[in-house]
N, C-alpha and C positions, 0 to 999 in steps of 0.2 A: 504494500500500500504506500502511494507517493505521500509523502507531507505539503499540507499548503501551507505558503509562502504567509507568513506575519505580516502583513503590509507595513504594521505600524514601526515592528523591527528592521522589515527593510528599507524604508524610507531615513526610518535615524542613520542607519547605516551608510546608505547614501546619500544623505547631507554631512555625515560627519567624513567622507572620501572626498566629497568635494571640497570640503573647508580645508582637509591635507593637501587636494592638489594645488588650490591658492596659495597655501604658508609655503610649500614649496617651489615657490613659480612660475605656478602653471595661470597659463591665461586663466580667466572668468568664464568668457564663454565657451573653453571646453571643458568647463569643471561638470555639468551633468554627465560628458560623454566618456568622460574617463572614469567614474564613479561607473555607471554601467559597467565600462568594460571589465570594471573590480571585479562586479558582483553577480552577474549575466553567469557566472560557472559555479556559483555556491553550493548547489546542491551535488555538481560533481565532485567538489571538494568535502563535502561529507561522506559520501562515498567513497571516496580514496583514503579518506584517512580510519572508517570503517575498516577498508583492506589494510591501514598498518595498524590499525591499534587490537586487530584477532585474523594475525596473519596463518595462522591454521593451513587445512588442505587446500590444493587449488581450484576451485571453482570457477561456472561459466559465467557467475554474478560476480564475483571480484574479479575476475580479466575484463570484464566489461566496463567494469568501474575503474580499471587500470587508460586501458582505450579509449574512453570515454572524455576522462579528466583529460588524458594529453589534446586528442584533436579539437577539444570543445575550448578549454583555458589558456592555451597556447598563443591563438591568435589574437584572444580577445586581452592577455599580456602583453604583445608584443605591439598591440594599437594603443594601451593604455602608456604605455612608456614611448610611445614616436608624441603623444600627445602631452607629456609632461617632459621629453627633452627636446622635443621638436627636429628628431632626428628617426632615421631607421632602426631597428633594434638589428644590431650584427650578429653572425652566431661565432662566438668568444671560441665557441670549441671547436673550430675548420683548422683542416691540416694549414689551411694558405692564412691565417686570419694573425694578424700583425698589429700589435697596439698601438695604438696615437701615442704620441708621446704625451700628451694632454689630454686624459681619459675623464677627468673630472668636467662641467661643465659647472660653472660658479650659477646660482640663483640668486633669488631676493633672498631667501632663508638662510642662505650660506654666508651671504654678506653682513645680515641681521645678528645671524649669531656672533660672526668674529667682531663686531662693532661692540656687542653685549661685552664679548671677553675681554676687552680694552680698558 
């Protein structure tokens, strides 16, 4: 039996993603669609962590919730981060894949803070 979605839990949820992706950031006007992108896979992430928290025998329900979690939160990861670095998401782990030598990208938050530490 699926579970339905708490509306009231998922909307705090996604006002309080949006408010992290402004403190870090991220434009305004893409703050609902990165919040989305957070949260659009939560229920496959209970299911995956379902399969590690009674990793047990293998079953066709936990491969599925293995499969499921990768091709469903993957993308909608790798949009939520081009939209808060305003960049591609690279994949770090290719044989060809060569670091910037400037892997950080400074924001308002990062500035905010070291002005704090002063």
């Amino acid at each position: 039996m699926r579970k339905k979605r708490t509306a009231g839990k998922y909307e705090r949820r996604h006002r309080l993603l949006q408010k992290i992706f402004i403190s870090y950031g991220g434009k305004e006007k893409d703050a609902w669609d990165f919040a989305f992108h957070m949260l659009d896979w939560d229920e496959d992430l209970e299911r995956l962590y379902g399969v590690y928290s009674n990793p047990g025998r293998l079953t066709n329900k936990k491969g599925d919730a293995v499969f499921r979690f990768l091709i469903h939160a993957t993308y909608h990861l790798m949009e939520a981060y081009r939209l808060l670095r305003g960049e591609e998401c690279v994949n770090i782990f290719a044989p060809n894949y060569k670091q910037p030598t400037s892997s950080r990208k400074v924001t308002g938050r990062t500035r905010r803070l070291a002005k704090a530490k002063k």
